[in-house]
N, C-alpha and C positions, 0 to 999 in steps of 0.2 A: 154379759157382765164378766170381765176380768174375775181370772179364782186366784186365791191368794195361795203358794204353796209353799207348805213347812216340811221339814228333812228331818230326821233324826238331830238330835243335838241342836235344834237352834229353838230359841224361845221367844224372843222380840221379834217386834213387828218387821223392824227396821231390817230385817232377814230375808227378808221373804221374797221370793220374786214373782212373776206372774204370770201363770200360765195362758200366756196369749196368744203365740204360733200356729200356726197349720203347717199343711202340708206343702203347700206353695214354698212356705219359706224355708223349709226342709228341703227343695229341690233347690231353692233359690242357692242356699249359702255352700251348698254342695257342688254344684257347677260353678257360683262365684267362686268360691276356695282353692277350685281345682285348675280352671283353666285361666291364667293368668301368665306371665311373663316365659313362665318354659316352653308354651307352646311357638314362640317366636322363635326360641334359638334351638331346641331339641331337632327340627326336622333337618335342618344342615350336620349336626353331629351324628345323625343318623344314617344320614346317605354320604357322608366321609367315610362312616366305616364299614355300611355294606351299600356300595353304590349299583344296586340293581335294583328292578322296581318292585317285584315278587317279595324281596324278602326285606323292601322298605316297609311294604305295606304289612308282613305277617309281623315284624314287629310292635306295631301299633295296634291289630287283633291279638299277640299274646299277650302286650299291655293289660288290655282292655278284661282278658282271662284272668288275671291276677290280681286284676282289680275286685273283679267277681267274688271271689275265695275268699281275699281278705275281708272283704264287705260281709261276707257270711259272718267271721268270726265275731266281727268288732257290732254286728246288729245284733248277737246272741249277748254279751254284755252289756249294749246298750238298754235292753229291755229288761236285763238282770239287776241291773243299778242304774233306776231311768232318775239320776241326780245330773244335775249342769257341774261341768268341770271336766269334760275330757278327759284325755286318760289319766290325769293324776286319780280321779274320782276311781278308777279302775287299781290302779295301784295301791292307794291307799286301805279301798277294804280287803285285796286279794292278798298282797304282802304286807300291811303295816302302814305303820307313820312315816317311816325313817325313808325307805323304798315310795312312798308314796312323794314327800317332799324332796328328795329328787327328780321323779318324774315331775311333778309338779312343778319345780323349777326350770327343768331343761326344759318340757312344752311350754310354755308362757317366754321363755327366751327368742325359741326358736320360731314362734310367731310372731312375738314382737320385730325378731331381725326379721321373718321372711315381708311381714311389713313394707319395714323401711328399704328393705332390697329391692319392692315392688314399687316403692314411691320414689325413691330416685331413680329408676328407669323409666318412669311416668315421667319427671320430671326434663329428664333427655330427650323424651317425645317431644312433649310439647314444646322443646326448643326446636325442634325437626317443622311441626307444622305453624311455629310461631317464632320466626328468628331473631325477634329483640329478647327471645326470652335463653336464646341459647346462651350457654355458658352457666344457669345460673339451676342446675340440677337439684344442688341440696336445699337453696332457698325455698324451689319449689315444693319440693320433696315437706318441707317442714313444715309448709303453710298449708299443704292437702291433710296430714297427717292431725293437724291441730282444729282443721276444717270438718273433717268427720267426726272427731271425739266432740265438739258442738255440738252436731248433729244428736248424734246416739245421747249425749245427754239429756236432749228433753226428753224421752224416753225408747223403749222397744218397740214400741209401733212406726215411730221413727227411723228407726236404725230395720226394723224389718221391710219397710214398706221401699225406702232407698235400694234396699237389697234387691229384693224383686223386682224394681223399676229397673237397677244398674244390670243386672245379669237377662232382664229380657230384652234389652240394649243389646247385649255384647251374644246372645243367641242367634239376633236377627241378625246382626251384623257377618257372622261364620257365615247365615242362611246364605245371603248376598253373594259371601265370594263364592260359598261351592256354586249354588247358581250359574253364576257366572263364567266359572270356569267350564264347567259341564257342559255352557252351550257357546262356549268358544273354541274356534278351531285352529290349532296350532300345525303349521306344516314342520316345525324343528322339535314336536313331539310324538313318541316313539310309541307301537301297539303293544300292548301290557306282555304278549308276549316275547319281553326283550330280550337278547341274550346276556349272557353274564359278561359285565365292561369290566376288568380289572382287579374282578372280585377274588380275596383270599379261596384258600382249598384247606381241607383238614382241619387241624388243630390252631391253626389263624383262622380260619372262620368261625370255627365257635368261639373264640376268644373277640374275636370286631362282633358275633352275637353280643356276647356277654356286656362289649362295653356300650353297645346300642340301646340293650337293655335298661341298663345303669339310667343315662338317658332319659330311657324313659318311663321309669319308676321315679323319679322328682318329676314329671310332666305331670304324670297320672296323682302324683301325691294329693291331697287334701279330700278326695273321697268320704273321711268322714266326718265332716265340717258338723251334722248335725247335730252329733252325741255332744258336743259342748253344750249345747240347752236343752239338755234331755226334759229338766222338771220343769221348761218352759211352752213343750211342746202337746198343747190337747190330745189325747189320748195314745199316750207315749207308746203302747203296747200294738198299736198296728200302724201309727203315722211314722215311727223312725223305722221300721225295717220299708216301710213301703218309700219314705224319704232314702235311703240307705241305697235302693235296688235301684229304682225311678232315677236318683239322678246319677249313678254310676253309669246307668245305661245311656243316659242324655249327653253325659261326657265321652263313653265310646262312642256314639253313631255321630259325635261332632268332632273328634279329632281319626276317625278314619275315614270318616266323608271329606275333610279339608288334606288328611294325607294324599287320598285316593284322585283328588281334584288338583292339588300339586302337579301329582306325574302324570294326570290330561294333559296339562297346558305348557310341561318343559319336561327336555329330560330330564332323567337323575342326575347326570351329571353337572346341571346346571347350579343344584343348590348344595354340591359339595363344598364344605367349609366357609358356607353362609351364615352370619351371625341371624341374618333376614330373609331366611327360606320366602315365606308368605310376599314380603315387598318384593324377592324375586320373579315369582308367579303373577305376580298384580302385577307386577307393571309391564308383561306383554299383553295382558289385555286391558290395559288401561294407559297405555302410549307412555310410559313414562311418569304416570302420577300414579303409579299403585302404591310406591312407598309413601307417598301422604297418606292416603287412604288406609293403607296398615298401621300407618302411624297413630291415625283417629281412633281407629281399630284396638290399638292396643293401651289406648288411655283410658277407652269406656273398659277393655277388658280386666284392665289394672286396677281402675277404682273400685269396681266390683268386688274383687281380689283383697284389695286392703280394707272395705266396710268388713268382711267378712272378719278378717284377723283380729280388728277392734273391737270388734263383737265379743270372738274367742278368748281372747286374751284376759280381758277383763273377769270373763266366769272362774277362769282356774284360779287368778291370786283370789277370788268371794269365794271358792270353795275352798282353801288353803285356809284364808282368813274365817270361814266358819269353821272350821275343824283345829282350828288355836294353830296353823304351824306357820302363819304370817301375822302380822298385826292386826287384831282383832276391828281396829275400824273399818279394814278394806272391806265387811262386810254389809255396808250400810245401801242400800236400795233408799232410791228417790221414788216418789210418788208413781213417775212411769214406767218403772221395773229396771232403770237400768243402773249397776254397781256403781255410782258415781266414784267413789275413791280408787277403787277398784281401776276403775275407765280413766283415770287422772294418772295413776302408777305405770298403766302399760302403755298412753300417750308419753312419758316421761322415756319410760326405756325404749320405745320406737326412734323417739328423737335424739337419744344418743348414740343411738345404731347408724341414725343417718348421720352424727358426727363423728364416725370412727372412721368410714371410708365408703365406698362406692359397691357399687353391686357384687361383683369376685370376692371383696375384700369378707364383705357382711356373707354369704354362700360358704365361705371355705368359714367361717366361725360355727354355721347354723348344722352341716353334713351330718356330723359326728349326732348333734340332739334329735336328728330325723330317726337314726338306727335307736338309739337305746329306747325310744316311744311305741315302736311298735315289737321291738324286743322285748318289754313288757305286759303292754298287750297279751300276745302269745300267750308268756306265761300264766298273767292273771288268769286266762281261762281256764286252762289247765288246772289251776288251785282253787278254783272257785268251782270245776265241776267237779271237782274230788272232794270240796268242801258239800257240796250239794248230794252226792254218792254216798258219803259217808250220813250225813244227817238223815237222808232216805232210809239209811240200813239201819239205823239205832232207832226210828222212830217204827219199823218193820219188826224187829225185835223185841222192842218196849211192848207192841202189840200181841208180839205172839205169847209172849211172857202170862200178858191181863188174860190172854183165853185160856194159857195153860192153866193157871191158880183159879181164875173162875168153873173150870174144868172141875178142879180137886176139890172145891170146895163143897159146888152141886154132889157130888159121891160122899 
């Protein structure tokens, strides 16, 4: 039986959402979230700037490290404030209102646009493996975008069960190429021991690190896709750190095993300043149709990716709108637990994102909202364990206070 769950501060029914989730969807929305359109064009910007294979692949292991760390931080709030809303829900109790509704604003933006930035590059696929449909990107884009917000309408079981079907799609799908690539034999590819082709020295190479990195920390991004439905998730206190670790870890051993299956099949230098590293590699073992085949690849990986944002999006304006710093009706819950108004507002702003421009255009708007989100973060922590240190120490001292006077009194 569905449990109904109430927050501080809300009193109606019509509030409530419903703790229905496991852990499955916790790994689900977490790898959906995360591997989705950067992992097509990251591995070419990666091997433009350090094109050897050693330190193509240690980029994608110190990803993977960073990814770790931060997942430490954001599970220790997550369990601290196990409310739905992302890091606004973080901001809001650790700094205020003020600092919370901005965060609050800029995450629910930059979903929405990472969205539509995922749905018109969907839409460009599918003109690739469908060419009556090329040319017509944002049409597509906007009929996927109003296709899932149906969905997730009739409820969260809905919108969870897509999720996990669309991201064990796009799991099997990675399985295939590494497969494939691992037991194919390429004579124009090079043993891992390669020498350094052209590779910067000194303070150019750690600057071509630095920007490799960049790279790929928007790859890596979306890692903590769960903490948006914190109060939706059955027993918050050990399924988001074990959702949190689980699928961090399912997103590393899947983009260093597809790194690592790359430089089997070609050298580095093949997928220098390749928008389509992956169609590169497929299609010498697949004669010339690996780019269809990534192309498939990247439409099951994409829709996975956008269930997930819709999902997101719609918790932060319901938790914005239960804490009065949006319109109060965004907080209304349909029978199936999902924010309807809420789900109607960040389908609205999705679909304007894909009317502003195309994928660069929407990216170069979203950059800037990625840093100040986990810039926040940070701090929250920090002020919430010193909020937590201090309250420890006054309620340690209240104590020793009652033993002292009980002390005097006994004499």
């Amino acid at each position: 039986m569905a449990l109904a769950v109430e927050v501080p501060g809300s009193q109606r029914r019509r509030r409530r959402l419903l703790r229905i989730l496991g852990f499955g969807f916790g790994i689900a929305v977490i790898v959906g979230n995360t591997i989705g359109v950067g992992m097509l064009r990251t591995p070419g910007d990666v091997a433009t700037q350090l094109p050897n294979r050693e330190l193509f692949l240690a980029v994608w292991i110190v990803g993977a490290f960073f990814t770790f760390l931060a997942a430490m931080n954001i599970t220790e709030l997550g369990t601290m404030l196990p409310y739905s809303g992302g890091h606004y829900t973080f901001a809001r109790h650790a700094l205020g209102e003020y600092p919370g509704f901005v965060i609050g604003w800029t995450d629910w933006l930059s979903t929405c646009g990472s969205e539509s930035a995922a749905a018109v590059v969907m839409g460009e696929y599918l003109g690739i493996l469908f060419p009556p449909l090329a040319g017509k990107a944002r049409i597509l884009a906007a009929a996927i975008v109003v296709s899932l917000a149906a969905l997730q309408w009739r409820g969260v079981r809905w919108g969870s069960g897509f999720q996990q079907f669309s991201t064990l799609l796009k799991g099997l799908g990675f399985f295939v190429f590494v497969f494939a690539c691992f037991f194919y034999r390429s004579a124009s590819a090079q043993p891992m021991s390669s020498t350094l082709t052209r590779l910067p020295h000194g303070w150019t190479l750690f600057v071509a690190f630095l920007l490799a990195m960049q790279s790929m920390i928007y790859t890596y991004d979306g890692w903590a896709g769960v903490i948006y439905f914190s109060e939706e998730v059955q027993n918050p206190a050990r399924n988001i750190p074990r959702s949190m670790f689980g699928g961090a870890l399912a997103v590393a051993a899947i983009y260093i095993s597809v790194g690592w299956a790359m430089v089997h099949v070609q050298p580095i230098t093949a997928f220098v300043g390749q928008q389509m590293a992956l169609g590169t590699a497929a299609d010498s073992i697949w004669s010339g149709h690996g780019t269809r085949l990534i192309a498939a690849l990247t439409v099951i990986s994409v829709i996975s990716f956008m269930n997930a944002c819709h999902m997101m999006a719609s918790r932060v304006v319901f938790a914005m709108s239960r804490d009065r710093l949006v319109t109060s009706r965004a907080d209304v819950v349909n029978r199936g637990g999902t924010p309807t108004i809420a789900l109607a507002l960040s389908t609205a702003a999705a679909l304007m994102f894909i009317l502003y421009g195309g994928f660069n255009k929407i990216i170069g708007v979203l950059a800037f909202f990625f840093v100040i989100n986990y810039v926040a973060d940070f701090i929250s922590i920090f002020v919430l364990r010193l909020g937590r240190a201090l309250a420890t120490s006054v309620l340690w001292n209240f104590e020793m206070l009652l033993r002292i006077a009980e002390a005097l009194s006994l004499e």
